[in-house]
Backbone as a chain_set.jsonl record, in Angstrom:
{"seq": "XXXXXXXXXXXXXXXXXXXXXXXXXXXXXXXXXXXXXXXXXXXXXXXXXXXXXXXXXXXXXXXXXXXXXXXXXXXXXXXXXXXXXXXXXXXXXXXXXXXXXXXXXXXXXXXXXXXXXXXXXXXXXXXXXXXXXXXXXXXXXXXXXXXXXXXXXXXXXXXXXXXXXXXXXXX", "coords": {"N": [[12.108, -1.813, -7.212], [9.267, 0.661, -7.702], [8.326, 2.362, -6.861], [7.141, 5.544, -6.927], [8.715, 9.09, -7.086], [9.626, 11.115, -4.693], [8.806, 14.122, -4.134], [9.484, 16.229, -2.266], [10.678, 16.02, 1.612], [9.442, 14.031, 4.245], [7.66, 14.582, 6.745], [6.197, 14.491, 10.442], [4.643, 12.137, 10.912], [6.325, 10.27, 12.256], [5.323, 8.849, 14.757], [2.75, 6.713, 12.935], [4.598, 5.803, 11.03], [6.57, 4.196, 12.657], [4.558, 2.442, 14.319], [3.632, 1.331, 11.6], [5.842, 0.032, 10.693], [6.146, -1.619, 12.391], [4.263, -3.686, 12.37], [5.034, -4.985, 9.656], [6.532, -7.812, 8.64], [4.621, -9.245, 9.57], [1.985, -8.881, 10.025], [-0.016, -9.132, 7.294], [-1.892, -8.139, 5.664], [-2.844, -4.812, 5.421], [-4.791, -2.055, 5.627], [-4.916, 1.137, 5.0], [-6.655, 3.852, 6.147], [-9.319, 6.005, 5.864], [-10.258, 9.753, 5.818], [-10.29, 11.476, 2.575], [-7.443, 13.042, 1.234], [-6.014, 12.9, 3.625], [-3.894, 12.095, 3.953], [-3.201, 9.071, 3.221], [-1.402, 7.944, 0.972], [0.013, 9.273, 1.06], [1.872, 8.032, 3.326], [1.803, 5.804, 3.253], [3.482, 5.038, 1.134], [5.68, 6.109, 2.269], [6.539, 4.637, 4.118], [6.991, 1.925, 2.184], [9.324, 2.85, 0.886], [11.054, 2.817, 3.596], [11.094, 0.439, 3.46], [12.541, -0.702, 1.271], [15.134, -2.594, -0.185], [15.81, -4.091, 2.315], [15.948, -6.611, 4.043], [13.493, -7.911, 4.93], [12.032, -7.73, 2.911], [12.919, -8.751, 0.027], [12.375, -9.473, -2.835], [11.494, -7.344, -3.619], [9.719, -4.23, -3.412], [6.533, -2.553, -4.163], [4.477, -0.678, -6.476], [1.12, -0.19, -6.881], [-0.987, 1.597, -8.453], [-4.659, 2.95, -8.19], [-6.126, 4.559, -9.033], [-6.353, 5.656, -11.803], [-8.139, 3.639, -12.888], [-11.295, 2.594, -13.801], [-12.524, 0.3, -14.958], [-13.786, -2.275, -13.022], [-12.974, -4.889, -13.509], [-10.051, -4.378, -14.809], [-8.509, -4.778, -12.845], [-6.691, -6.744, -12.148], [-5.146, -6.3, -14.332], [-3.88, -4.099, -13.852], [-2.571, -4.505, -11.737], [-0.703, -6.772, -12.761], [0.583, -4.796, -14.481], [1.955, -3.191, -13.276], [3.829, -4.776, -11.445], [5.524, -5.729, -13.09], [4.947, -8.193, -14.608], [4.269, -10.276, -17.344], [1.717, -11.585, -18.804], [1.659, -15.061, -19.571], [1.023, -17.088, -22.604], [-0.491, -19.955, -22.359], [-1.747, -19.768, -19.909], [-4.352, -18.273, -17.862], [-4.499, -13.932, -17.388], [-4.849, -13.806, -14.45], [-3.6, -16.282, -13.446], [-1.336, -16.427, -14.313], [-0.355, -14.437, -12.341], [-0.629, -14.919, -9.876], [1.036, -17.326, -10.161], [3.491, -16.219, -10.991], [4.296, -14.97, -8.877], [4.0, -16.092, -5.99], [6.026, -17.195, -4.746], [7.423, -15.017, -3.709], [8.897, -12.697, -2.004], [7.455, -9.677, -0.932], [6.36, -6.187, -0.442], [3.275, -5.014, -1.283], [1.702, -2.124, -2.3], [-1.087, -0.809, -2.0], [-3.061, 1.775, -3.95], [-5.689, 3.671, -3.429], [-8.125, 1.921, -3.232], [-11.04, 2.287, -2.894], [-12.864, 2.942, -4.577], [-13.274, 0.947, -6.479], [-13.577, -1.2, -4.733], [-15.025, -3.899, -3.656], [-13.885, -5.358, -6.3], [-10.937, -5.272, -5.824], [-10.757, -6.236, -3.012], [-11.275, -8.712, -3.414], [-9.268, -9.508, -5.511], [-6.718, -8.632, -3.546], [-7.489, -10.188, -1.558], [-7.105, -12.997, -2.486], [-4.415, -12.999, -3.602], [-3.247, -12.998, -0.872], [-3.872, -15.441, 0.246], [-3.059, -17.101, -1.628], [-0.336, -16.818, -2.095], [2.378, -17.078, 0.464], [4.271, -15.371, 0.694], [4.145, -12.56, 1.004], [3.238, -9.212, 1.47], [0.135, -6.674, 2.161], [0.241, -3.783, 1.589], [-2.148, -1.395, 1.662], [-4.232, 1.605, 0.394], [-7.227, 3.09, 1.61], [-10.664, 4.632, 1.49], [-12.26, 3.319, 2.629], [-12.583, 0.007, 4.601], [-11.139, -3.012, 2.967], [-12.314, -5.306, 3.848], [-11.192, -7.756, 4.213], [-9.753, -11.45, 5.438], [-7.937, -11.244, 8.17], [-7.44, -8.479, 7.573], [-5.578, -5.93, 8.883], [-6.633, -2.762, 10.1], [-6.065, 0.331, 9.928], [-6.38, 4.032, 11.024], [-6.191, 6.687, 9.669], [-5.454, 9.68, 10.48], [-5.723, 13.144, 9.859], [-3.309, 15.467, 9.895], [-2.459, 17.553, 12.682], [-2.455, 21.048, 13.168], [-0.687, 23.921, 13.811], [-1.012, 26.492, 15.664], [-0.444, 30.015, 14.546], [0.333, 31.745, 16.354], [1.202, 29.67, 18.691], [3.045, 28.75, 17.023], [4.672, 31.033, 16.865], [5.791, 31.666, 19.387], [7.074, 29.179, 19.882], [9.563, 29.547, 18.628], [10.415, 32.58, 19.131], [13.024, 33.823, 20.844]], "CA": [[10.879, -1.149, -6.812], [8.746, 1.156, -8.749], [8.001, 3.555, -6.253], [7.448, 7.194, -7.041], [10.117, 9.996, -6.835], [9.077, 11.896, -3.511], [9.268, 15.28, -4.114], [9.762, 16.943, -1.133], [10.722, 15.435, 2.599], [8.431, 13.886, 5.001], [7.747, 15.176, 8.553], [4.753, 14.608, 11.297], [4.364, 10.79, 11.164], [6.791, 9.178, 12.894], [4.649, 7.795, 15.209], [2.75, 5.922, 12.746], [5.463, 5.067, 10.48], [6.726, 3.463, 13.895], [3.893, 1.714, 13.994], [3.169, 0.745, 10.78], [7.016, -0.813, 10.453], [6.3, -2.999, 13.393], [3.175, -4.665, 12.282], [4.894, -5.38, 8.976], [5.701, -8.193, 7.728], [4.13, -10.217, 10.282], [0.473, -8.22, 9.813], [0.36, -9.365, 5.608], [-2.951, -7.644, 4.873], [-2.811, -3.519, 5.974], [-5.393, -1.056, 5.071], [-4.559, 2.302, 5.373], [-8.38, 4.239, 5.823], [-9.242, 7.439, 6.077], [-10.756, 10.411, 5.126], [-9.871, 11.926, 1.303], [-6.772, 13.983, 1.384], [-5.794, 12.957, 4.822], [-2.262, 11.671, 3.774], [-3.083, 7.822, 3.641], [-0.812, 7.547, 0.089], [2.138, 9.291, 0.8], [2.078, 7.807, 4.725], [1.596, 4.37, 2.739], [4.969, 5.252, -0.165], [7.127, 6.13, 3.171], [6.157, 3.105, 4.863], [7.462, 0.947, 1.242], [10.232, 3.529, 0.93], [11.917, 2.583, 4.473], [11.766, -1.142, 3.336], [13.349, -0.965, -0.034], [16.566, -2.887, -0.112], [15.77, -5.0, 3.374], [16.268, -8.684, 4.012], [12.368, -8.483, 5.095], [11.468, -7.932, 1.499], [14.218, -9.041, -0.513], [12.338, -9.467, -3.566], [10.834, -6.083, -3.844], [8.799, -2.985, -3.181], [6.1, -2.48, -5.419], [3.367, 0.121, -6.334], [0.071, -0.607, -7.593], [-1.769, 2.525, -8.317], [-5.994, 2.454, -9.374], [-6.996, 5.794, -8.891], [-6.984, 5.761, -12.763], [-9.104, 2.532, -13.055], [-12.29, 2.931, -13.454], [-13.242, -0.423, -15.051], [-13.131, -3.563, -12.063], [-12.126, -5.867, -14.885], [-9.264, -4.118, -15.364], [-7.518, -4.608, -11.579], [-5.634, -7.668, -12.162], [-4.066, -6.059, -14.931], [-2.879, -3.259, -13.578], [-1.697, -5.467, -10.858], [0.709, -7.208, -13.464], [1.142, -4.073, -15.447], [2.796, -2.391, -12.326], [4.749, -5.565, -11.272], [6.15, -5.933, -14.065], [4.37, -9.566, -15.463], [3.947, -10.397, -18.73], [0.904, -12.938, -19.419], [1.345, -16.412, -20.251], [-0.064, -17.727, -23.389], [-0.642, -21.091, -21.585], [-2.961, -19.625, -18.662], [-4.709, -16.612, -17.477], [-3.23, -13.543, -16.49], [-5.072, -13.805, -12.906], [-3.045, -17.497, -13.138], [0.412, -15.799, -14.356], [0.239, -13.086, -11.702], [-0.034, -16.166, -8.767], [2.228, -18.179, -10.154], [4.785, -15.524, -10.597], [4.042, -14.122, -7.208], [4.233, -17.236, -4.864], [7.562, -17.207, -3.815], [7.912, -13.329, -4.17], [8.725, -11.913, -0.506], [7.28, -8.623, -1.021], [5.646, -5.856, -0.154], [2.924, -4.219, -2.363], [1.231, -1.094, -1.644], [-2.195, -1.243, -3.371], [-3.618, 2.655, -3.673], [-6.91, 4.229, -3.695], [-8.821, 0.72, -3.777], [-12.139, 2.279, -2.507], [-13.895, 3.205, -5.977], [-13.103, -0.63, -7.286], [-13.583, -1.806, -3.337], [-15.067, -5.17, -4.302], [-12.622, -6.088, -6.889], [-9.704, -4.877, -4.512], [-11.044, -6.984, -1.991], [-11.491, -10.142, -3.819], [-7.455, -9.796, -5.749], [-6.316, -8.749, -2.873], [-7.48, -11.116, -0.663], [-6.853, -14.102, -3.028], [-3.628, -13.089, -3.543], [-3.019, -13.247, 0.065], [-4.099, -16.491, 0.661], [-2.362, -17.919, -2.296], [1.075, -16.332, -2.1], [2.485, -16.769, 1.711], [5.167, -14.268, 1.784], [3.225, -11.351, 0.299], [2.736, -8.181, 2.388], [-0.113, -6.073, 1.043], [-0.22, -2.216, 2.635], [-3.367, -0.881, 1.213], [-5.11, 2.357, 1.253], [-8.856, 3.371, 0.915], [-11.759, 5.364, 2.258], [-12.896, 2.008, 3.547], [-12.185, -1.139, 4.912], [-11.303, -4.169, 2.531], [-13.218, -6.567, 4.724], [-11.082, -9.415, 3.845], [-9.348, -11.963, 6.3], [-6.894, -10.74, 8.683], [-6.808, -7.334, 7.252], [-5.386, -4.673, 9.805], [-7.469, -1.177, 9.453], [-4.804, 1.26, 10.747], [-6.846, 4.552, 10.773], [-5.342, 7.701, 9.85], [-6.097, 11.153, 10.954], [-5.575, 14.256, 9.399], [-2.317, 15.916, 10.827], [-2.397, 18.683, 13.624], [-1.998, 22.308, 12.861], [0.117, 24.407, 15.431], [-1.766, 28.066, 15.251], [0.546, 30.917, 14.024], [0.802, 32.318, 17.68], [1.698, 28.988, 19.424], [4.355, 28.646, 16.01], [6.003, 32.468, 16.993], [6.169, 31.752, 20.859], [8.39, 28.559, 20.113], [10.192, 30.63, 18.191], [11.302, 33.575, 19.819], [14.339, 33.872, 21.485]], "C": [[10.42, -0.236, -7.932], [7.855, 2.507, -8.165], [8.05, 4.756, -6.7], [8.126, 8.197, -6.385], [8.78, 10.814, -5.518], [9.765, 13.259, -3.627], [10.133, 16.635, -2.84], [10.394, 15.706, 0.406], [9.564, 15.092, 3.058], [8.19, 13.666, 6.324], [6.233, 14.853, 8.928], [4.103, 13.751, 11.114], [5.245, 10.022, 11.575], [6.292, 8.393, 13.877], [3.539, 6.614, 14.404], [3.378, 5.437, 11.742], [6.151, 4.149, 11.546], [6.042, 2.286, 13.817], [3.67, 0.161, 13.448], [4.731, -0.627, 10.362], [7.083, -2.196, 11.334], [5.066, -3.902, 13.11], [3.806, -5.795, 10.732], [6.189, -6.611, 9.097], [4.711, -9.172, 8.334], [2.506, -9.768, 9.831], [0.5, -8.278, 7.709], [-0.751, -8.07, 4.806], [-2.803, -5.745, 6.04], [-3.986, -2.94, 5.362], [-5.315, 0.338, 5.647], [-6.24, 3.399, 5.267], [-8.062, 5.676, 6.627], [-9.957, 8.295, 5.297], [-9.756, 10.982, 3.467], [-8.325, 12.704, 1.747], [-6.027, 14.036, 2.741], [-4.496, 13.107, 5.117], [-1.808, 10.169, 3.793], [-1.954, 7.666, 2.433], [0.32, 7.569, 0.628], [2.656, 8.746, 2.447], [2.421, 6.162, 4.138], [3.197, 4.292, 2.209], [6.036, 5.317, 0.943], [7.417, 5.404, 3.568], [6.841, 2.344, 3.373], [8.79, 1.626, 1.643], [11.359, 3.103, 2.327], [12.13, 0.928, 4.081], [12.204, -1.885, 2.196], [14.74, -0.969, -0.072], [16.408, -3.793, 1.478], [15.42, -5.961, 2.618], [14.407, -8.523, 4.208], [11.275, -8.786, 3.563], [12.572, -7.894, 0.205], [14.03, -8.8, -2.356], [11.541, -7.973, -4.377], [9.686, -5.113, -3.129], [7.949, -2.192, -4.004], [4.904, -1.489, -5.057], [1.983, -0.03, -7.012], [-0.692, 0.735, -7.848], [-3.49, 2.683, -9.195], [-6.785, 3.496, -9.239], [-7.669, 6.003, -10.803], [-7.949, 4.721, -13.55], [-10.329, 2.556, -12.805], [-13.357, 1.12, -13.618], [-12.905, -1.57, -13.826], [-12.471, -4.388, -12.674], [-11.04, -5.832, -15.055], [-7.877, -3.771, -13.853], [-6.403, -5.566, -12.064], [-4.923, -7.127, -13.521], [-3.001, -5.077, -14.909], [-1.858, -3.555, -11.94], [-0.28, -5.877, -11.313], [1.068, -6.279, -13.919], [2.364, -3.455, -14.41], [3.814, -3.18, -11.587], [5.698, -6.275, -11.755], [5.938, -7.483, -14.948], [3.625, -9.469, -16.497], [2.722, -11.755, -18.221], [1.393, -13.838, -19.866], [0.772, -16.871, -21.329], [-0.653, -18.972, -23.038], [-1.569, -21.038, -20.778], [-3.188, -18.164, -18.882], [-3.73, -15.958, -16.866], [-3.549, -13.578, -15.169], [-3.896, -15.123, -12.659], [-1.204, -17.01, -12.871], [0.814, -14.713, -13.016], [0.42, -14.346, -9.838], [0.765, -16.545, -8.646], [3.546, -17.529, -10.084], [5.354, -14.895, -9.106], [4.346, -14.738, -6.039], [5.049, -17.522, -4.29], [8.2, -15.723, -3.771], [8.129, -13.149, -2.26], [8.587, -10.421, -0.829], [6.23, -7.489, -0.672], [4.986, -4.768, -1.351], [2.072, -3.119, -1.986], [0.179, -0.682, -2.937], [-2.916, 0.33, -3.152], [-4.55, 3.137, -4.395], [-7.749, 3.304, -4.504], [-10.902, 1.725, -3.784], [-13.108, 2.921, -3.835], [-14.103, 1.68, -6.664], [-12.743, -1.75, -5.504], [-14.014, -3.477, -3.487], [-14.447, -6.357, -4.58], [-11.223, -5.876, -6.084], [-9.659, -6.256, -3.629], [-10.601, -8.499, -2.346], [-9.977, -10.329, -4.351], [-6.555, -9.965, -4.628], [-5.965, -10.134, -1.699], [-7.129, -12.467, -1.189], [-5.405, -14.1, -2.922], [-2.752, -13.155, -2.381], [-3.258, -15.003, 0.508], [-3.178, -17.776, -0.499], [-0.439, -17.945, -2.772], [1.827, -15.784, -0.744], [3.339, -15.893, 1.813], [4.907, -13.057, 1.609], [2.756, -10.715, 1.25], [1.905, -7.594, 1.659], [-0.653, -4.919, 2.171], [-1.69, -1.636, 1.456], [-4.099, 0.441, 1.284], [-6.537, 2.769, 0.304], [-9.641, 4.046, 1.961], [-11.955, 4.362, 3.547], [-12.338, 0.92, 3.864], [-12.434, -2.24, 3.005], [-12.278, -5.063, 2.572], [-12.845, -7.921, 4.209], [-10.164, -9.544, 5.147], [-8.359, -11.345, 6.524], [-6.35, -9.291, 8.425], [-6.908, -6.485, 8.889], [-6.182, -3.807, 9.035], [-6.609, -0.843, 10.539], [-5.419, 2.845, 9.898], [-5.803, 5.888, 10.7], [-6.025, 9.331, 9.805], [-5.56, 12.133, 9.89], [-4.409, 14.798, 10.799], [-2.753, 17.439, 11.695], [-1.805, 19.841, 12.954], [-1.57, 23.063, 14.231], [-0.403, 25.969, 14.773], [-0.45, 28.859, 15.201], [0.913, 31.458, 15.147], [1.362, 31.535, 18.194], [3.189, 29.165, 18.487], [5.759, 29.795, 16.196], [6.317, 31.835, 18.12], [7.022, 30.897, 20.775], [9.364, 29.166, 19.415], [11.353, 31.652, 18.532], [12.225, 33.493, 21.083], [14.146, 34.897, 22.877]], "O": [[11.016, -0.26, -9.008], [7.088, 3.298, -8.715], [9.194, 5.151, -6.927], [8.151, 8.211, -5.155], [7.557, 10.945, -5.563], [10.932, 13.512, -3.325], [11.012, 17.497, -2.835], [10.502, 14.521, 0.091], [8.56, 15.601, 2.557], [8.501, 12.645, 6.937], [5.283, 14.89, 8.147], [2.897, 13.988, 11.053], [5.043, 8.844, 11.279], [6.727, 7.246, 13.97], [3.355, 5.588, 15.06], [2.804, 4.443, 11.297], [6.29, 3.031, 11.05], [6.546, 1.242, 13.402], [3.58, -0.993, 13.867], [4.615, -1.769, 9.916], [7.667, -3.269, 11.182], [4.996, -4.937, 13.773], [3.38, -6.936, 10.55], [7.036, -6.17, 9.873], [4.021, -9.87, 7.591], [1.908, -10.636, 9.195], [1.058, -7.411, 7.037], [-0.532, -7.371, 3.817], [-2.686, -5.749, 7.266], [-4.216, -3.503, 4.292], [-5.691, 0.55, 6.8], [-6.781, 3.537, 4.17], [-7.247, 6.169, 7.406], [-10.353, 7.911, 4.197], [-8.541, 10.786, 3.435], [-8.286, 12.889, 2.963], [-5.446, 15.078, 3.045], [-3.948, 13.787, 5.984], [-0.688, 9.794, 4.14], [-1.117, 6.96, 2.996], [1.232, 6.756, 0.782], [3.801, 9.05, 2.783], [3.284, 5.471, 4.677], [4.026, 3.589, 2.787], [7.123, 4.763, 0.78], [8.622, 5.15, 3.586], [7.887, 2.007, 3.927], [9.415, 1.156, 2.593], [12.551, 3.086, 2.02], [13.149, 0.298, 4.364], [12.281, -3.102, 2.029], [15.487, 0.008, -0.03], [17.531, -4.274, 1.624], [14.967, -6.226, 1.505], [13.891, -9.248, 3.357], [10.348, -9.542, 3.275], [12.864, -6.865, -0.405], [14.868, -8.284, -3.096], [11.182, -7.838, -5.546], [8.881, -5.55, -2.306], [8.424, -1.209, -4.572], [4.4, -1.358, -3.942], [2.195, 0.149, -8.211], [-1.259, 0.868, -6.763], [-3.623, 2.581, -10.415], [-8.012, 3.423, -9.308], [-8.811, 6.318, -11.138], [-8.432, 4.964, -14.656], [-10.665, 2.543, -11.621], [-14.315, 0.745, -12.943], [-11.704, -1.781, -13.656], [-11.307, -4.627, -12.352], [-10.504, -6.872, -15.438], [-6.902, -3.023, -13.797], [-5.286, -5.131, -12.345], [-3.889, -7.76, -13.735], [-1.899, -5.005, -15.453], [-0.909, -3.004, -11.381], [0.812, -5.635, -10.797], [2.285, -6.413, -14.052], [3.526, -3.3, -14.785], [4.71, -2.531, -11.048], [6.459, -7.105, -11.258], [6.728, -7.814, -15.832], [2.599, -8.807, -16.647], [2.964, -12.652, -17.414], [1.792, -13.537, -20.99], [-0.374, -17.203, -21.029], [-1.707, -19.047, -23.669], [-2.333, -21.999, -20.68], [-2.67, -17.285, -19.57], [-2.748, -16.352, -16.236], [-2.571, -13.383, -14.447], [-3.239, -14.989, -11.627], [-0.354, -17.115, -11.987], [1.942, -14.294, -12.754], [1.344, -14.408, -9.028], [1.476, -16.508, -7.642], [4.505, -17.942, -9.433], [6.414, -14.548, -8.586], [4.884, -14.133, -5.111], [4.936, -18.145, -3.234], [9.407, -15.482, -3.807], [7.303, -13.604, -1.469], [9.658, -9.844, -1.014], [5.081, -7.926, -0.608], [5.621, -4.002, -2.075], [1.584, -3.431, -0.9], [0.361, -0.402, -4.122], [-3.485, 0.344, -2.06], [-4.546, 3.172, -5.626], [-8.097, 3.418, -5.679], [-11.717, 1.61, -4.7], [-14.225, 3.353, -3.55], [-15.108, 1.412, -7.323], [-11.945, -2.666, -5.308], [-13.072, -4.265, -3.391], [-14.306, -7.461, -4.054], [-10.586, -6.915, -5.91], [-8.758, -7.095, -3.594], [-9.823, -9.233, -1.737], [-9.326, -11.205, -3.781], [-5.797, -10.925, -4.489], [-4.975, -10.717, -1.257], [-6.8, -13.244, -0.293], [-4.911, -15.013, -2.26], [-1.557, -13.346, -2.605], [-2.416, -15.513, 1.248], [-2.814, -18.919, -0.222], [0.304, -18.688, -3.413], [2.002, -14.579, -0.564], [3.445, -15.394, 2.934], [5.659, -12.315, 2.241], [1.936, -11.252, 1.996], [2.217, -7.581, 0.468], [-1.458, -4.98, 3.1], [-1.568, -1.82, 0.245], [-4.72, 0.54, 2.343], [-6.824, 2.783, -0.893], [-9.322, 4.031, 3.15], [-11.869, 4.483, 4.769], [-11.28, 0.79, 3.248], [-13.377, -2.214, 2.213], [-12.948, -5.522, 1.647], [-13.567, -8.863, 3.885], [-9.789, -8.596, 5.837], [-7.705, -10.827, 5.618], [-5.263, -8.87, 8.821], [-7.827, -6.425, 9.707], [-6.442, -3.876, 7.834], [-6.416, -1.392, 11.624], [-5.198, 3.062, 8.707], [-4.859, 6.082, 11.466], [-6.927, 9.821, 9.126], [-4.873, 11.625, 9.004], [-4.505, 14.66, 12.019], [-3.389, 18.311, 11.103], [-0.798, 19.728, 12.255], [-1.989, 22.858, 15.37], [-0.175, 26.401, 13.643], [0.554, 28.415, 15.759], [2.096, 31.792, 15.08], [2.431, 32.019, 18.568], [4.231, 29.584, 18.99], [6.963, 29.722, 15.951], [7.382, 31.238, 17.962], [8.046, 31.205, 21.385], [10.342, 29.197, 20.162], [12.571, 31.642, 18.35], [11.893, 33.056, 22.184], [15.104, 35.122, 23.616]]}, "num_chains": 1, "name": "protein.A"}
């Protein structure tokens, strides 16, 4: 995997890490949506994080990250760059990242598509249709809008006011 170090613990989603564990891998296409800042990434990284090293994804747990992508052009390469595929001199790399991919059982966790929504859409969804054991968790402002994608909406977590917080509290 290639997941990022998690700095701290993570509390006040087990219901949809619950969830989100039971849709996968049967549910291939996920999108995680939501407002900015809500917590769709690191709700997304815990969700890979519990299934790194399972039989359901044997061949890996992977991170795609495109917050710093600005050009569309430049998805499918940070597709391979982050999965670790080299190009082909023989074919394209959209061709090399299929072909390497097609028997992959894995799950990839594609974040902060919704600036390059489009191109997202269109890799994504290709690569779903052309690589059957391929989970792809997703998150963005917005919907994908490709086939079969789940939208699994996520809220902003609950605050417990400083008075309710003493009263459980005190002894």
């Amino acid at each position: 995997h290639n997941l990022p170090y998690a700095a701290n613990s993570f509390h006040g989603r087990e219901r949809e890490l619950s969830e989100l564990a039971n849709f996968l891998p049967a549910r291939r296409a996920i999108t995680l949506v939501g407002a900015g800042g809500v917590g769709k990434t690191r709700l997304a990284l815990e969700v890979a994080r519990r299934h790194v090293g399972t039989s359901l994804f044997p061949d890996g747990v992977w991170f795609v990250e495109l917050a710093s992508i600005e050009d569309p052009s430049l998805v499918t390469a940070c597709f391979a760059t982050s999965l670790q595929i080299r190009e082909l001199s023989a074919e394209s790399l959209w061709q090399t990242l299929v072909t390497e991919l097609r028997n992959w059982r894995s799950l990839i966790v594609v974040d902060n598509c919704e600036h390059l929504l489009d191109r997202c859409a269109i890799v994504v969804g290709r690569l779903l249709q052309k690589c059957e054991w391929l989970s792809i968790l997703s998150t963005s402002r917005e919907a994908l809008n490709i086939e079969g994608e789940l939208l699994y909406h996520v809220e902003p977590l609950g605050l417990v006011s400083p008075a309710a917080s003493r009263q459980s509290t005190d002894v």
